[in-house]
C-alpha positions as CSV (number, residue, x, y, z in Angstrom):
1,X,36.1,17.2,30.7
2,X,33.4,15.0,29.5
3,X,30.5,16.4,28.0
4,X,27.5,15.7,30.5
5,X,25.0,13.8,27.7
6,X,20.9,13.3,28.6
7,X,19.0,11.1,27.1
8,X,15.2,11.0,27.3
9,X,12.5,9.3,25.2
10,X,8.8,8.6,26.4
11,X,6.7,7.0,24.5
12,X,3.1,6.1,25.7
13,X,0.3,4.7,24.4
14,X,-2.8,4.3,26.8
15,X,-6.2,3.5,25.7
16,X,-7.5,5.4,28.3
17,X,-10.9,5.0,28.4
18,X,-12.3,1.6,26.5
19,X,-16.1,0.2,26.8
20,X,-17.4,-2.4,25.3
21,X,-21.6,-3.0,25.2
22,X,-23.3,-6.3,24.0
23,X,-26.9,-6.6,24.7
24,X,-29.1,-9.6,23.0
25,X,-32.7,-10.3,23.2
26,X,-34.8,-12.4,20.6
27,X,-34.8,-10.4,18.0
28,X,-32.2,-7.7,18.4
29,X,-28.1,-7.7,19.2
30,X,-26.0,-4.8,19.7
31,X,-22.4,-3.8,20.5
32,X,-20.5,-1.1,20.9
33,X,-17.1,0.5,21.6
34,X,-15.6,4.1,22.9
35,X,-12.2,4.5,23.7
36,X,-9.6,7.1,23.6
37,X,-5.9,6.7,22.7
38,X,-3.1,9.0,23.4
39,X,0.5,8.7,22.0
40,X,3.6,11.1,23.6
41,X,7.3,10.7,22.2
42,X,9.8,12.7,23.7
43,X,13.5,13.7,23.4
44,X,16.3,15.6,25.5
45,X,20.0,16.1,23.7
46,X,19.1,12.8,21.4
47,X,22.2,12.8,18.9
48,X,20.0,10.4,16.5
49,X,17.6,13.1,16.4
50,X,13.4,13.1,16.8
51,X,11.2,15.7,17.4
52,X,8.9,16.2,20.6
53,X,5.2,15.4,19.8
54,X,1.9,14.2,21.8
55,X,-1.2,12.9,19.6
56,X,-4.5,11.5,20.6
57,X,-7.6,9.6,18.6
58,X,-11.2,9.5,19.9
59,X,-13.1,6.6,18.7
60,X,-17.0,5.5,18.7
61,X,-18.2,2.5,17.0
62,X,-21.6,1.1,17.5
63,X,-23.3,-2.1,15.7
64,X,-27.2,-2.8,15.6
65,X,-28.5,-5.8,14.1
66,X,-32.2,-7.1,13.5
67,X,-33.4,-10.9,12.9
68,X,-36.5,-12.1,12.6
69,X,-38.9,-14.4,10.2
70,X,-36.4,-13.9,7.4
71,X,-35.8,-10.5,7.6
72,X,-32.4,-9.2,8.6
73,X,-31.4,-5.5,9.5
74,X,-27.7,-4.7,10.0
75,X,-26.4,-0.9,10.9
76,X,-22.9,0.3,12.3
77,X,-21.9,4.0,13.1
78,X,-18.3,4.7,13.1
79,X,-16.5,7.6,14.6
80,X,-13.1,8.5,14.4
81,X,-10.9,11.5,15.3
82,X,-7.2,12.5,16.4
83,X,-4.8,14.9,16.4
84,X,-0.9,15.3,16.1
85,X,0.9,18.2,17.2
86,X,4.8,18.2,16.7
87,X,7.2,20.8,18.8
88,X,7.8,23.7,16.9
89,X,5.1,23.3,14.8
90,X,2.4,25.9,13.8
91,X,-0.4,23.4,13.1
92,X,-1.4,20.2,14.9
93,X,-2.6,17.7,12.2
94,X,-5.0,15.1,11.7
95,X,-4.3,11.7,12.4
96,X,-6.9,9.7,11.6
97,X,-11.1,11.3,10.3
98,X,-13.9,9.4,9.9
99,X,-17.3,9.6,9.9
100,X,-19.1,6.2,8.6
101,X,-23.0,5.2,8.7
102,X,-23.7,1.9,6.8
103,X,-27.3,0.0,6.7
104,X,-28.4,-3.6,4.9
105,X,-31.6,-4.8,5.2
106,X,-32.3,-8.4,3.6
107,X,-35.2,-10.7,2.9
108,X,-34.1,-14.1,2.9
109,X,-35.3,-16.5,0.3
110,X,-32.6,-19.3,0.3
111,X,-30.3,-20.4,2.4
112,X,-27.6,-17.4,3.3
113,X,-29.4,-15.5,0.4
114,X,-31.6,-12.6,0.2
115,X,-32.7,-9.7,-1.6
116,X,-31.4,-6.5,0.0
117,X,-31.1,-2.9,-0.4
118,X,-28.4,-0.5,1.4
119,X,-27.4,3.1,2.1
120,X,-24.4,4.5,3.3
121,X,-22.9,7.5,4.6
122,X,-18.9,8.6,4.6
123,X,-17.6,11.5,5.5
124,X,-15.2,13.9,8.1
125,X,-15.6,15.5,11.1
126,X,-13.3,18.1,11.2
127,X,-11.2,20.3,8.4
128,X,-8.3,19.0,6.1
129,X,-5.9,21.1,5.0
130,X,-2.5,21.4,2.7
131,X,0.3,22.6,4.0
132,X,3.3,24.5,2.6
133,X,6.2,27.0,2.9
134,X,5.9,30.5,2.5
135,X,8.5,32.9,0.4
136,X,10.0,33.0,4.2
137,X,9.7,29.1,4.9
138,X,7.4,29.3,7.4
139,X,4.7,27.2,7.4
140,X,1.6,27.8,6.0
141,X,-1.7,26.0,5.2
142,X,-4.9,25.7,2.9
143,X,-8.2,24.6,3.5
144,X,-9.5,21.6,1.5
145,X,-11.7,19.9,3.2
146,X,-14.2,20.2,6.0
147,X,-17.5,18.3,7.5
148,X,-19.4,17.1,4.8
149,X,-17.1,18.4,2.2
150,X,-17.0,16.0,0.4
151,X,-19.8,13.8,1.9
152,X,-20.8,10.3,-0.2
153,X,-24.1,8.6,-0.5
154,X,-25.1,5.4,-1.6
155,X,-28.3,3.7,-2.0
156,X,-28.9,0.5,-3.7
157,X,-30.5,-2.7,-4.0
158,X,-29.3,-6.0,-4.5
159,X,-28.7,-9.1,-3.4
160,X,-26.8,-10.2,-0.1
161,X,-24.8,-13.7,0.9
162,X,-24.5,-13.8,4.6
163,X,-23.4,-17.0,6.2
164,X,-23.0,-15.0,9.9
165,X,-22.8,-11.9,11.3
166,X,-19.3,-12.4,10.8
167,X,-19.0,-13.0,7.2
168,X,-20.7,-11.8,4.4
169,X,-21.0,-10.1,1.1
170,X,-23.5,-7.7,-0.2
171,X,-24.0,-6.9,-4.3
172,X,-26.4,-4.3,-5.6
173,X,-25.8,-4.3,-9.6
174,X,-27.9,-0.8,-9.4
175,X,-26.6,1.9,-7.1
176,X,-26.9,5.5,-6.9
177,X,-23.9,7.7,-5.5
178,X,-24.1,11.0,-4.9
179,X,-21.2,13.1,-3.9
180,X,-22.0,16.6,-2.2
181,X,-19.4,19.4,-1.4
182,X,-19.6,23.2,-0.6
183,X,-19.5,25.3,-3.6
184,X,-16.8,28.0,-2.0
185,X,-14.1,24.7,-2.8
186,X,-15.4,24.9,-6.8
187,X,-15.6,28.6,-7.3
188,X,-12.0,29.0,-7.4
189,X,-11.2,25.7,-9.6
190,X,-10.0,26.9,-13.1
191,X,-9.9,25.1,-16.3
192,X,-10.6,21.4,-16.4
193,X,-10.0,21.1,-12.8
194,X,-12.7,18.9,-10.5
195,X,-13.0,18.9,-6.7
196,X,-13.8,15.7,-5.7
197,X,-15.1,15.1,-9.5
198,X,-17.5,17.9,-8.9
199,X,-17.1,20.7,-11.7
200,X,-16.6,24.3,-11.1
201,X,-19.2,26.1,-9.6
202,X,-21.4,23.0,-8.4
203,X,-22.4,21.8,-5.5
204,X,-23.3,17.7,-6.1
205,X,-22.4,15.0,-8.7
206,X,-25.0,11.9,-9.3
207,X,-23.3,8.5,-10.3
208,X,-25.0,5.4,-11.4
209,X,-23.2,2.2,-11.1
210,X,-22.2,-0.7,-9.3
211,X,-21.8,-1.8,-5.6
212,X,-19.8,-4.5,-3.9
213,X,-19.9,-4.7,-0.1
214,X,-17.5,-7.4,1.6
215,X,-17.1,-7.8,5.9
216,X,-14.9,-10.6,7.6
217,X,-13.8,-10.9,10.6
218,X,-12.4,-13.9,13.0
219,X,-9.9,-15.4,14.6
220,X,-6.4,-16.2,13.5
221,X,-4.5,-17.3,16.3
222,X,-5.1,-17.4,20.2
223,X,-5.7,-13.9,21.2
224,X,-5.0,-12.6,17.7
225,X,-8.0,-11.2,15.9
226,X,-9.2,-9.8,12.8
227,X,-11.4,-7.3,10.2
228,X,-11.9,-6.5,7.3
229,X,-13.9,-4.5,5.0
230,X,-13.9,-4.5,1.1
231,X,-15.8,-1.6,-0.9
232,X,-16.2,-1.9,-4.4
233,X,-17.9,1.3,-6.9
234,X,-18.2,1.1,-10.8
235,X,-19.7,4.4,-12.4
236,X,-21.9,3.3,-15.6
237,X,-22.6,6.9,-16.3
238,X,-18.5,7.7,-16.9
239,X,-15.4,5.0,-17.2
240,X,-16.9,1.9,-15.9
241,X,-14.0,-0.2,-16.1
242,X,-12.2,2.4,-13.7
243,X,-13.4,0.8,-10.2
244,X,-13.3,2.9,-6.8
245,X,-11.9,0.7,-4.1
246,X,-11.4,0.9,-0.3
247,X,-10.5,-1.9,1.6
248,X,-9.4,-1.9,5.3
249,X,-8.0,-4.5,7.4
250,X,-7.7,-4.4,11.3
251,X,-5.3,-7.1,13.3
252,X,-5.6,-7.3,16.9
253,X,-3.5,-9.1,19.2
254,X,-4.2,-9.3,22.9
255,X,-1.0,-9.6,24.7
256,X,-3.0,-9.8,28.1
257,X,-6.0,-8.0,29.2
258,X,-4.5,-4.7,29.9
259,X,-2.3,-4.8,27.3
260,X,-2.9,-5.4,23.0
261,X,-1.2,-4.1,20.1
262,X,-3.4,-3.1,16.4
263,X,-2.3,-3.1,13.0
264,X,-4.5,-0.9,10.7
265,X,-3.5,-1.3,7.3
266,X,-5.7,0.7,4.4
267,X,-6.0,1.5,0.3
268,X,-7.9,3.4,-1.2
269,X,-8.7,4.2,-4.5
270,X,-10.6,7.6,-5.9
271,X,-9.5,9.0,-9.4
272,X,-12.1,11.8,-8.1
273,X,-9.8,13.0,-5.4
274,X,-6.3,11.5,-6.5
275,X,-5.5,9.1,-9.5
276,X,-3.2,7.2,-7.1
277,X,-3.6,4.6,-4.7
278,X,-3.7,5.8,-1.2
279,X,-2.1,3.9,1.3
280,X,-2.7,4.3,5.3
281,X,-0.7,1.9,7.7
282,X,-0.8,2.3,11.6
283,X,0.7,0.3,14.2
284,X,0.5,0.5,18.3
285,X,1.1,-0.8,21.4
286,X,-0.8,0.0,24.6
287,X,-2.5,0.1,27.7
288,X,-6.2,-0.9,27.9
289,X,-9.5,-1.1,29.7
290,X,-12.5,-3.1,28.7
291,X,-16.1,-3.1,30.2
292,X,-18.1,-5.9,29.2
């Protein structure tokens, strides 16, 4: 008798809820964008194996930018937050965490060139943790991070090279960073050990250096789109030559307008949290809805 075999796998990707806002007048534009994306995979007697899961990502992005008589103001707020949770599985985990407030102002005094100072903000919303097996192999996890822990600042002044809105670079050759954490994460370090590069029993850690700010974004081909932001750090105060880097690229291709897919593709590089490069990569295909 044959053995009675079902087969089931689900997978969907809806950006349920997009909106898109431009307004213009003479001296002000702004944008902005909210959607919310949920992901499902299931499986039912699936020889190659897979486990159930179900994740969502809540996004808010909004883009404010000032011109007038030389003088040139841009500020974006980024929000970003999503959750995995696997069948089985004691924990739903993060996805994706992001909490981003960025500000240029110029003064132009050539052609695409002005002096300019910035400030930025980057951080997380919710808590991160490590996760491990216990002497009876069930899971278990440990807090090590949470909102505003860590939390970076920046502040500088420069010069910036802006041919559009679109494209351009920002260079402040003196920058302060400061990196702020709650002190319950450095009570317990021991040794030589560093949270975040923060030493034991501290709450902060004030770096002097370097800041290089790159944006880009266009068009490659009909319907395909692009981003992408470069972020360059060099402490004077401690191994200059060893450069922070973070450097995200978005690709968007419009298949039709219900319908897109998005590469994400990120490194990032922090010798204060990990003396590795850190690599993020996301790919999708779904539904969408866009309000202009």
């Amino acid at each position: 008798m044959k053995k009675a075999l079902l087969i089931f796998a689900l997978t969907l990707c809806v950006n349920l809820y997009s909106q898109e806002l431009s307004v213009k007048d003479s001296l002000w534009t702004k944008s902005g964008n909210i959607a919310l994306l949920l992901n499902q995979t299931g499986y039912s007697d699936w020889v190659g194996g897979g486990t159930n899961n179900f994740s969502g990502t809540l996004k808010f992005d909004y883009e404010w930018e000032f011109e007038n008589k030389g003088w040139n103001w841009l500020t974006n707020f980024d929000l970003a937050y999503g959750l995995a949770k696997f069948k089985n599985a004691p924990f739903a985990r993060k996805i994706d965490d992001r909490i981003l407030l960025q500000s240029i102002i110029g003064k132009e005094f050539s052609k695409n060139l002005s002096f300019s100072a910035f400030f930025n903000l980057t951080s997380q919303l919710g808590r991160g943790y490590k996760y491990k097996k216990d002497s009876n192999n069930n899971e278990i996890r440990e807090l090590t991070t949470q909102i505003f822990s860590p939390a970076y600042f920046q502040l500088g002044s420069g010069f910036l090279w802006k041919k559009s809105e679109k494209l351009w670079l920002n260079y402040s050759p003196i920058a302060s960073r400061l990196i702020i954490v709650n002190k319950k994460f450095t009570e317990t370090l021991t040794g030589n050990e560093k949270y975040f590069g923060v030493d034991k029993n501290k709450s902060s850690r004030y770096e002097l250096g370097a800041n290089l700010t790159f944006h880009s974004e266009g068009t490659l081909f009909e319907n395909v789109n692009y981003r992408q932001d470069l972020k360059l750090f060099s402490n004077y105060l401690e191994d200059a030559a060893n450069i922070d880097l973070d450097y995200l690229m978005q690709i968007d291709f419009d298949i039709n307008p219900l319908l897109s897919t998005q590469l994400i593709f990120q490194m990032i590089y922090d010798d204060n949290a990990i003396s590795r490069l850190q690599v993020r990569e996301v790919f999708g295909i779904g539904a969408q809805l866009k309000l202009n």
